[in-house]
N, C-alpha and C positions, 0 to 999 in steps of 0.2 A: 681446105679453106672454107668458113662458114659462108654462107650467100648476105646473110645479114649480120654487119658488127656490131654488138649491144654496145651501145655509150654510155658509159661510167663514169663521165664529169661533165658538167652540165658546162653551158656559154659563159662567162662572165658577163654579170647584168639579170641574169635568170634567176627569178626570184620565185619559190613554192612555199606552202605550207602542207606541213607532215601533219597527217590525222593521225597516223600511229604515237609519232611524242607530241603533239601540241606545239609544235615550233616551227619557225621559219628558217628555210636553207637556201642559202646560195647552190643553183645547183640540181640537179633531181637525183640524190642523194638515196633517196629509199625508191618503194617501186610505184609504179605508174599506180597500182590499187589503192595506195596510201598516200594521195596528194592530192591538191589542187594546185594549178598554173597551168603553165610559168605566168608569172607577173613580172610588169615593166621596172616593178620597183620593192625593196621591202616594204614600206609604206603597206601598199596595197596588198602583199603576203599577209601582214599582219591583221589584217581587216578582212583576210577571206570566209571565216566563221560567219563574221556581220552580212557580208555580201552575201553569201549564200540564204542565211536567212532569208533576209531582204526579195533575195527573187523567188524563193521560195514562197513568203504570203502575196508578191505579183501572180506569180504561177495559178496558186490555189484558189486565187478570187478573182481570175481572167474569166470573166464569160466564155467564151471561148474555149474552155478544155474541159469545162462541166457537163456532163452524161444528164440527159431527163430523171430525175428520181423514179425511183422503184416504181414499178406499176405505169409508167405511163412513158408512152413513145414520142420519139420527135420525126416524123417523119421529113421535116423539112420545106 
């Protein structure tokens, strides 16, 4: 008997999107490498490209996660 049982069908209401085909599934359908979610809703599966962008230029132009440029230290 395995210690851990892989789950093969997702909740009803569990909403991802597949990087591997470009689509949204009820479900986590393919594998954890090739997703984002779960989402509350399709709605929101389908918008997770956008989302991700979105936090992505938040991320990149947070002060906050920016290293000093080359040649010069921050010591704090």
């Amino acid at each position: 008997m395995p210690l851990f049982k892989k789950r093969t069908a997702g909740k009803p209401g569990e909403w991802y999107y597949c990087l591997e085909h470009k689509k949204v599934e009820e479900g986590p359908d393919c594998p954890g490498k090739d997703r984002f979610g779960p989402y509350a809703s399709r709605t929101e599966a389908e918008h997770a490209m956008a989302t991700a962008r979105e936090r992505n230029l938040e991320w990149e132009n947070d002060p906050k996660w920016h290293d000093a440029p080359a040649g010069e230290r921050d010591d704090g």
